[in-house]
C-alpha positions as a LaTeX table, in Angstrom:
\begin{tabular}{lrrr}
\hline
Residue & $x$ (\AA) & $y$ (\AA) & $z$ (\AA) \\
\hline
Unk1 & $-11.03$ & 13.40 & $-20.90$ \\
Unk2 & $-7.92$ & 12.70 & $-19.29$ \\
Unk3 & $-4.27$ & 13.77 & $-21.05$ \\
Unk4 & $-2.49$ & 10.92 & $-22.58$ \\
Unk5 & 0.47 & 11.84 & $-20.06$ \\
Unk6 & $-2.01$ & 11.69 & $-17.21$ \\
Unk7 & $-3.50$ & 8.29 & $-18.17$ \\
Unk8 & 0.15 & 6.66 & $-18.50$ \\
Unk9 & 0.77 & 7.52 & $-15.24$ \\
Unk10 & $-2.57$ & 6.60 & $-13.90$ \\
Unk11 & $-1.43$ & 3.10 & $-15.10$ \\
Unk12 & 1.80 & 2.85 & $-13.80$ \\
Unk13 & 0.55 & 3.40 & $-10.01$ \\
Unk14 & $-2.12$ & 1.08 & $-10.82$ \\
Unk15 & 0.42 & $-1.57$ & $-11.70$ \\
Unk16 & 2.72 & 0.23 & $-8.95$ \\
Unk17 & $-0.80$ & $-0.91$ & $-6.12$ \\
Unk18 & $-0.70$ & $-4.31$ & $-7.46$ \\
Unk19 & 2.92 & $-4.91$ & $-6.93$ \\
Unk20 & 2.38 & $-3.42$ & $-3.70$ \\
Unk21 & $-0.25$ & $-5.85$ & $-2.76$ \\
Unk22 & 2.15 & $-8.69$ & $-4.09$ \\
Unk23 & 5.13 & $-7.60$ & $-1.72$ \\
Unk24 & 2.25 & $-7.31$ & 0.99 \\
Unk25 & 1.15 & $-10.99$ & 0.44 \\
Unk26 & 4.86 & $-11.79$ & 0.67 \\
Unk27 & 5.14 & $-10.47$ & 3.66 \\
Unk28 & 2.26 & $-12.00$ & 5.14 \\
Unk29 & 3.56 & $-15.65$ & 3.65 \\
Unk30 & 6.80 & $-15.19$ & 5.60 \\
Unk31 & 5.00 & $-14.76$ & 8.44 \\
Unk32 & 2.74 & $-17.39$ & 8.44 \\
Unk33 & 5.99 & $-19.53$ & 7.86 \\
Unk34 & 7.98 & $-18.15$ & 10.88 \\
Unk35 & 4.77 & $-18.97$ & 13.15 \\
Unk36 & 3.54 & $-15.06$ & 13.44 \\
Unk37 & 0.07 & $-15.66$ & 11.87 \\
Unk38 & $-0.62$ & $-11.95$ & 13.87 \\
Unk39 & 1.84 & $-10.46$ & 11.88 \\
Unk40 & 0.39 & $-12.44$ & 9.05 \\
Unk41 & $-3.24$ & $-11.31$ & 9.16 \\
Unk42 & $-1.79$ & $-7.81$ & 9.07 \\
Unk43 & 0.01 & $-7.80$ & 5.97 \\
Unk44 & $-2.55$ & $-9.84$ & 4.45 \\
Unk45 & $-5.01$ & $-6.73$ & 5.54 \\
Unk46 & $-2.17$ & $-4.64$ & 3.56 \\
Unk47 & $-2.23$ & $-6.97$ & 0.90 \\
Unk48 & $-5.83$ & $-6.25$ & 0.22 \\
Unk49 & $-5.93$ & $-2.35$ & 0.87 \\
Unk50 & $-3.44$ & $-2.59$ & $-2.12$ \\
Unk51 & $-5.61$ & $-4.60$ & $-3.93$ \\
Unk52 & $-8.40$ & $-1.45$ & $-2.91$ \\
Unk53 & $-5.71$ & 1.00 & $-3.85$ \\
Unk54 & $-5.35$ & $-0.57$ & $-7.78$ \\
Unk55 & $-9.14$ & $-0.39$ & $-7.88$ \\
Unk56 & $-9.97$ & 2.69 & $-6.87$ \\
Unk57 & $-7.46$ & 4.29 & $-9.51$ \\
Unk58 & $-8.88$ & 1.60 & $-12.19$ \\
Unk59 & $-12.33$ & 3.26 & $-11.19$ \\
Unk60 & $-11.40$ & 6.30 & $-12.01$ \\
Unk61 & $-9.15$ & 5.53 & $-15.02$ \\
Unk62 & $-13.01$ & 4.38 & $-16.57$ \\
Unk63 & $-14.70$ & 7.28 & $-15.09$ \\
Unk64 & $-12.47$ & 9.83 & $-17.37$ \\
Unk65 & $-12.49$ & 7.57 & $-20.33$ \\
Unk66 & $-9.38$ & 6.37 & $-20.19$ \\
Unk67 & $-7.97$ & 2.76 & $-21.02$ \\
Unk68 & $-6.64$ & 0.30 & $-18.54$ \\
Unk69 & $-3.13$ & $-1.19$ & $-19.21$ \\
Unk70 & $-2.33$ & $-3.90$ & $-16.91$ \\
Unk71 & 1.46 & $-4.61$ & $-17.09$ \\
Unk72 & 3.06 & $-7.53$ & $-15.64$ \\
Unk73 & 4.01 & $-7.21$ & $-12.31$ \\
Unk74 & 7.93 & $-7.81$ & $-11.17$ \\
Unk75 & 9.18 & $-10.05$ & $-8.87$ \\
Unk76 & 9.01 & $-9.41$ & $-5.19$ \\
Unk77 & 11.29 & $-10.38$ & $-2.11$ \\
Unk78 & 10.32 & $-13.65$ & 0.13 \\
Unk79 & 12.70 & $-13.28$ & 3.05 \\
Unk80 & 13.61 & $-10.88$ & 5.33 \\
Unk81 & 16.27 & $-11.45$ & 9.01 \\
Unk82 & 13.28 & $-10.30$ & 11.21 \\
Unk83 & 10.17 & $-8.25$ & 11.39 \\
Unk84 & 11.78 & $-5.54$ & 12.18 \\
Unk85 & 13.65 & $-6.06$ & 9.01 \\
Unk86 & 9.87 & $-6.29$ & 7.44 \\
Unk87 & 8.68 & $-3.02$ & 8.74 \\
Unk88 & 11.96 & $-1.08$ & 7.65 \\
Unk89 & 11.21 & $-2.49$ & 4.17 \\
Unk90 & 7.70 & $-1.65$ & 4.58 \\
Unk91 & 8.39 & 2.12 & 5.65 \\
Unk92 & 10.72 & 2.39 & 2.81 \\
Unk93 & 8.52 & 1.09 & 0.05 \\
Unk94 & 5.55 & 3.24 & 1.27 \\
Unk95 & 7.78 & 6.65 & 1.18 \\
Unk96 & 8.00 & 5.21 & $-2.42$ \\
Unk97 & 4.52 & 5.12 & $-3.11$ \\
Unk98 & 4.42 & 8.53 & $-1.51$ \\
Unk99 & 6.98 & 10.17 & $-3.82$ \\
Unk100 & 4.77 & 8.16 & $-6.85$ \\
Unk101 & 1.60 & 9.94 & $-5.13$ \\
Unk102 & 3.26 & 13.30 & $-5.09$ \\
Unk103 & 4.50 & 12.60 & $-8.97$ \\
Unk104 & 1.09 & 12.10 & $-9.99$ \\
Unk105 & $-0.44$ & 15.27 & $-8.54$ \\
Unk106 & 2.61 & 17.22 & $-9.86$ \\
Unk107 & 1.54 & 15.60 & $-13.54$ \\
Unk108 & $-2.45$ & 16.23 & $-13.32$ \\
Unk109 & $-1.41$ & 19.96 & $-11.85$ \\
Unk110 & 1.21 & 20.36 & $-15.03$ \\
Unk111 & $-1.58$ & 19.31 & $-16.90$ \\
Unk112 & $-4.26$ & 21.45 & $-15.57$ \\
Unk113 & $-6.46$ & 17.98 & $-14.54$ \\
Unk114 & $-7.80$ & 19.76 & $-11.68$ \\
Unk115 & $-10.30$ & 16.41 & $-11.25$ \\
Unk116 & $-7.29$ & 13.80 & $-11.11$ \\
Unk117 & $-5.55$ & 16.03 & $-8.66$ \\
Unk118 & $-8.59$ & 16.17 & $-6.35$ \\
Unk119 & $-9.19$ & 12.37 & $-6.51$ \\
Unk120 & $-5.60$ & 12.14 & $-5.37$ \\
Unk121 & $-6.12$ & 14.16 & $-2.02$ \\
Unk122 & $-7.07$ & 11.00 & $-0.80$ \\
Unk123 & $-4.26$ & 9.16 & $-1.57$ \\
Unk124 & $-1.93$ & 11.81 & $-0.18$ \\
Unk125 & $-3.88$ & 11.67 & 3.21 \\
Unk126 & $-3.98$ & 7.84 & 2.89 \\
Unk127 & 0.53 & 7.93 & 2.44 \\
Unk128 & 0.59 & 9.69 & 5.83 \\
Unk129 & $-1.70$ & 7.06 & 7.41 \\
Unk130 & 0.85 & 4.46 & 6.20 \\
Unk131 & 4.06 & 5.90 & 6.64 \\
Unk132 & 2.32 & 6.60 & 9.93 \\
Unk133 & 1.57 & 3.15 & 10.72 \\
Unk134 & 4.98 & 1.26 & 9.63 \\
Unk135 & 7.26 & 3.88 & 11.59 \\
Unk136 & 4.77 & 2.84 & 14.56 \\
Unk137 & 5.59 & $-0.65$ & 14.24 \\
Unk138 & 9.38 & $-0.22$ & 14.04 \\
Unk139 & 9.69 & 1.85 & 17.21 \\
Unk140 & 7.79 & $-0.45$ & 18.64 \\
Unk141 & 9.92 & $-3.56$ & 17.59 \\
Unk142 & 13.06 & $-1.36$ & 18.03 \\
Unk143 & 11.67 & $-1.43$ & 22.18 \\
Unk144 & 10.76 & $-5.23$ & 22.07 \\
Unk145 & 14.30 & $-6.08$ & 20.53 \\
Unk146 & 14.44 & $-9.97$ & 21.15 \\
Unk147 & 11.72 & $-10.32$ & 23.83 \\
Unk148 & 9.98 & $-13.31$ & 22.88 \\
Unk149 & 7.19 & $-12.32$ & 25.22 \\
Unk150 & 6.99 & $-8.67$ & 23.84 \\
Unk151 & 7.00 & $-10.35$ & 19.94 \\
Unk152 & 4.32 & $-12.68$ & 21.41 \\
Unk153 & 2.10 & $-9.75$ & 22.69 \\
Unk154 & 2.92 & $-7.42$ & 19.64 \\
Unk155 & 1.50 & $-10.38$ & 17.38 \\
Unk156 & $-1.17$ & $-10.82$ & 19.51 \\
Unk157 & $-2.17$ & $-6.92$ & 18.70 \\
Unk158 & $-1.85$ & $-7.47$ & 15.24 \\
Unk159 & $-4.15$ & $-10.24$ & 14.97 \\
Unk160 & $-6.79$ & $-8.24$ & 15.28 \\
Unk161 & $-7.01$ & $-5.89$ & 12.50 \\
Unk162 & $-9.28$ & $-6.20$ & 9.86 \\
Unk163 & $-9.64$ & $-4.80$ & 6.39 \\
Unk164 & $-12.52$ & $-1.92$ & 6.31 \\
Unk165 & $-13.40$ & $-1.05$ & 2.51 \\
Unk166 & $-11.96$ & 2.07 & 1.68 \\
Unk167 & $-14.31$ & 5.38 & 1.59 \\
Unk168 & $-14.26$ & 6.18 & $-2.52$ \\
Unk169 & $-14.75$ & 2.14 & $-3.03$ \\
Unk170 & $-17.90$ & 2.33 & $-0.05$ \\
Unk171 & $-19.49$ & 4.59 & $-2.35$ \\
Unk172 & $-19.00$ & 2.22 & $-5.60$ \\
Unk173 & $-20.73$ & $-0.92$ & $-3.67$ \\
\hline
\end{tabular}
């Protein structure tokens, strides 16, 4: 049974995932607008790992006997002055998610929830991934500067990633 101060925050990242995956499907719209359906396809790849993210603690929320509190979700940006302007934000908002991560385990710990605190390992792995991933983009947009060519290539890349089910959902299906 989970602690009523370990539940709350269980909800909060869960409605903390889906406004992820709403800023993540922003993204991906501004894209597709400027003409970067590469770009695109990846955020909308982010968009549903999100999505994953939300589930996966929702999941486990059930598994412990807890209730599920969906919360509206709050209003997310629609523009940015360049992707490189996207990928800062992106970086930013996923050292958020880390510090809510790191919050979490620091609750279930405080509360002795040795369970929630293991199911979290795999978020905190997953953080570094994505931190990982956006400062990888910026450097390499920080190189390209204006190249058209180098934006054309770099959406090219993009294109082709696709959205793999993540491992504690691959057990679930």
């Amino acid at each position: 049974m989970l602690s009523k101060n370990v539940e709350e925050a269980l909800n909060a990242q869960i409605n903390a995932e889906f406004w992820s995956a709403y800023l993540y499907l922003s993204m991906a719209a501004y894209f597709e607008a400027e003409g970067k359906s590469g770009f695109a396809n990846w955020f909308k790849v982010q968009f549903k790992e999100e999505q994953a993210h939300a589930e996966i603690f929702m999941n486990y929320l059930n598994s412990r006997g807890g209730r599920i509190n969906l919360r509206p979700i709050d209003a997310v940006p629609t523009t940015w002055n360049s992707p490189l302007d996207v990928f800062k934000e992106t970086l930013a908002h996923e050292q958020k998610v880390t510090a809510l991560i790191n919050n979490l385990y620091a609750i279930s710990e405080e509360e002795k929830d040795y369970a929630t605190r293991s199911m979290l390992t795999w978020f905190i792995d997953e953080q570094v991934e994505e931190e990982e991933n956006a400062q990888e983009y910026i450097d390499h947009l920080k190189l390209i500067g204006d190249n058209g060519y180098g934006l054309y290539q770099l959406d090219k890349e993009l294109a082709t990633r696709v959205y793999n089910v993540p491992a504690p959902l691959a057990t679930k299906e």
